[in-house]
Short mmCIF file of the C-alpha atoms (twelve columns), coordinates in Angstrom:
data_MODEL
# 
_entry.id   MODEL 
# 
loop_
_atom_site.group_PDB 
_atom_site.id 
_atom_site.type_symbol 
_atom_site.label_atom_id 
_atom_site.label_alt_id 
_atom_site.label_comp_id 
_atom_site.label_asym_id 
_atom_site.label_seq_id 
_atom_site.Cartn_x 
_atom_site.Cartn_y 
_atom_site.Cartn_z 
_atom_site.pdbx_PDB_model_num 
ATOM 1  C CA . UNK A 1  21.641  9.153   -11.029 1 
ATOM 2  C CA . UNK A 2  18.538  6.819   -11.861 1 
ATOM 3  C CA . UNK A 3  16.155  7.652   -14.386 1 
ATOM 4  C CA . UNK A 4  13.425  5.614   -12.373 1 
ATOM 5  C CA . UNK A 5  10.327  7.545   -11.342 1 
ATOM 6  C CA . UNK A 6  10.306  8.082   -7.371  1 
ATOM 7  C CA . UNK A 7  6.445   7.996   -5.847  1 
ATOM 8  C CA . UNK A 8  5.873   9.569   -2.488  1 
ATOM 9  C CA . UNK A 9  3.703   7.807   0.099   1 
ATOM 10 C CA . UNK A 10 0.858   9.167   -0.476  1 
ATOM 11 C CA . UNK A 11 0.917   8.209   -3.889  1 
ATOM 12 C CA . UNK A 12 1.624   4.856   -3.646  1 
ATOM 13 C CA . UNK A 13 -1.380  4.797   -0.775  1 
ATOM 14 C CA . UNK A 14 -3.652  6.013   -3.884  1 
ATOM 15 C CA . UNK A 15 -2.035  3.690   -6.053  1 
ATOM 16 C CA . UNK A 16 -3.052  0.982   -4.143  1 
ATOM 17 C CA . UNK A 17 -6.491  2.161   -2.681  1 
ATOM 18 C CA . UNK A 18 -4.692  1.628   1.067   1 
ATOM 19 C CA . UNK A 19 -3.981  4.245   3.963   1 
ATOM 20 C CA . UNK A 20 -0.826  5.648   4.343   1 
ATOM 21 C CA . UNK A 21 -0.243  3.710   7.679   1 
ATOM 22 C CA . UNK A 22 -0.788  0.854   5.815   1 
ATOM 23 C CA . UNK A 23 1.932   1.906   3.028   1 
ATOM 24 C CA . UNK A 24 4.575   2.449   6.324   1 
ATOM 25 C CA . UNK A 25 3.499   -1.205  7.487   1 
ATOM 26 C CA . UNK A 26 4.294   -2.547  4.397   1 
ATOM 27 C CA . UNK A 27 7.617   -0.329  4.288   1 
ATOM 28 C CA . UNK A 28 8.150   -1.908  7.478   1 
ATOM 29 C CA . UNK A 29 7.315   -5.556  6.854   1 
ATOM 30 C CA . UNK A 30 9.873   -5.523  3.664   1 
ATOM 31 C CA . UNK A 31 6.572   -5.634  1.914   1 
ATOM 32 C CA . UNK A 32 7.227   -2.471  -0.612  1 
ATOM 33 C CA . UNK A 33 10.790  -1.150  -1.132  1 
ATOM 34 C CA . UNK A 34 11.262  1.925   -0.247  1 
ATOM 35 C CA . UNK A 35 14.027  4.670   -0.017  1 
ATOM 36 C CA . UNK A 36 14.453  6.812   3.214   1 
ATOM 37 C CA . UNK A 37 15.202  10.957  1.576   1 
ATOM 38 C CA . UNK A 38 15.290  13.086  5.180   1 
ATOM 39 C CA . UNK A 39 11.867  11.900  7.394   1 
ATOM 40 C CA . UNK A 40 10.558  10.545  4.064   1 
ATOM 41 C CA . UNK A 41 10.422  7.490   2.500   1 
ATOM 42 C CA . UNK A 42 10.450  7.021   -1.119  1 
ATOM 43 C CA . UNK A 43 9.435   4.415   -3.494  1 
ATOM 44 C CA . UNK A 44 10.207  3.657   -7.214  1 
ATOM 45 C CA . UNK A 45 7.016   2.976   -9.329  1 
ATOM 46 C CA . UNK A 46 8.398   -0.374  -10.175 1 
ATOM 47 C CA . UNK A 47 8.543   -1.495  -6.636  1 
ATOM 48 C CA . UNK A 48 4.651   -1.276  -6.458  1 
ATOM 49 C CA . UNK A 49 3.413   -1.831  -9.901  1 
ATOM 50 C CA . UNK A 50 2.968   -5.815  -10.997 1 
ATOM 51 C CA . UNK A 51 6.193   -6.926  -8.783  1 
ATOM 52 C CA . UNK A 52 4.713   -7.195  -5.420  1 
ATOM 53 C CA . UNK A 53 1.636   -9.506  -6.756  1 
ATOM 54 C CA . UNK A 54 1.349   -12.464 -5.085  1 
ATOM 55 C CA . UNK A 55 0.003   -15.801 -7.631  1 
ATOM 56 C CA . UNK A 56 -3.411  -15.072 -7.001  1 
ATOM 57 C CA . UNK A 57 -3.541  -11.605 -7.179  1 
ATOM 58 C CA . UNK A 58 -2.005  -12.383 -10.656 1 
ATOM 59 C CA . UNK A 59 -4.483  -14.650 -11.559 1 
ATOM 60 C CA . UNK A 60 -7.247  -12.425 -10.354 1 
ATOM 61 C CA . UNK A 61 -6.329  -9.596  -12.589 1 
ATOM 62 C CA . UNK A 62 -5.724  -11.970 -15.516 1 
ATOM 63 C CA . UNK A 63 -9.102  -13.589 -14.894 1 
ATOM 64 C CA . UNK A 64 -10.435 -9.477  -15.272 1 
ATOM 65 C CA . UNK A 65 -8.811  -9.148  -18.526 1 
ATOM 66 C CA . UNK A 66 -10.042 -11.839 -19.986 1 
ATOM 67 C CA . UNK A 67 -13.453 -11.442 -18.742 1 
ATOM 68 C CA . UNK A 68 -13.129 -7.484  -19.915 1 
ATOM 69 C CA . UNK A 69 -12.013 -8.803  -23.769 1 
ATOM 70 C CA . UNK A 70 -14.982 -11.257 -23.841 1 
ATOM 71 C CA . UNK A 71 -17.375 -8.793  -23.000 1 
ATOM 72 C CA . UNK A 72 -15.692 -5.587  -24.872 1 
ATOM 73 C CA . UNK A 73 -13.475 -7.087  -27.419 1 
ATOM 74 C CA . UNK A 74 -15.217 -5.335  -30.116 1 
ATOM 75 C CA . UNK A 75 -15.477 -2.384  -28.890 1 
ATOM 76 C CA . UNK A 76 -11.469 -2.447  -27.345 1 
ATOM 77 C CA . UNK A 77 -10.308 -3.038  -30.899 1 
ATOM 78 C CA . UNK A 78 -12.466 -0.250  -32.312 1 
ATOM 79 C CA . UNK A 79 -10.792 2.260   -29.606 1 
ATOM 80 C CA . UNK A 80 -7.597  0.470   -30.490 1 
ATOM 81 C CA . UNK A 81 -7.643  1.928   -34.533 1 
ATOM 82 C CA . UNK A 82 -6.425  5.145   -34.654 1 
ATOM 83 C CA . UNK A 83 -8.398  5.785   -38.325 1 
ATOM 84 C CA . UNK A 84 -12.024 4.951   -37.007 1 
ATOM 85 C CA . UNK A 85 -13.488 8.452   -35.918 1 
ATOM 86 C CA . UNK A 86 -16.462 8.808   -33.671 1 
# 
């Protein structure tokens, strides 16, 4: 038995701000890997999260981090230390 946590359809649809249709198409294109339990499909969360970036969507979300440091930095690292009270 795996210890890897299963996401439904619907989740991953959330997950990834698409429609469920769009999730199946993907199941269907080999785009998301997915496991078929009875009429449903399952998915495991690392199937969806960070693997099925393509180079640009990777640089995209780098380019947001970096952009999100420069502008909060301060204030990330002051969240970040768990003996500064607010």
């Amino acid at each position: 038995m795996t210890n890897k946590k299963l996401l439904s359809t619907t989740q991953v649809a959330a997950l990834l701000g698409i429609s469920r249709v769009a999730v199946f198409n993907k199941i269907k294109k080999g785009e998301i890997k997915a496991i078929k339990v009875g009429r449903n499909y399952v998915i495991e969360t690392d199937d969806v999260i960070g693997e099925n970036l393509n180079d640009e969507e990777k640089r995209n979300i780098g380019a947001a981090v970096d952009r999100t440091v420069a502008e909060y930095g301060e204030v990330l690292r002051k969240l970040g230390r768990s003996d500064d009270k607010y």
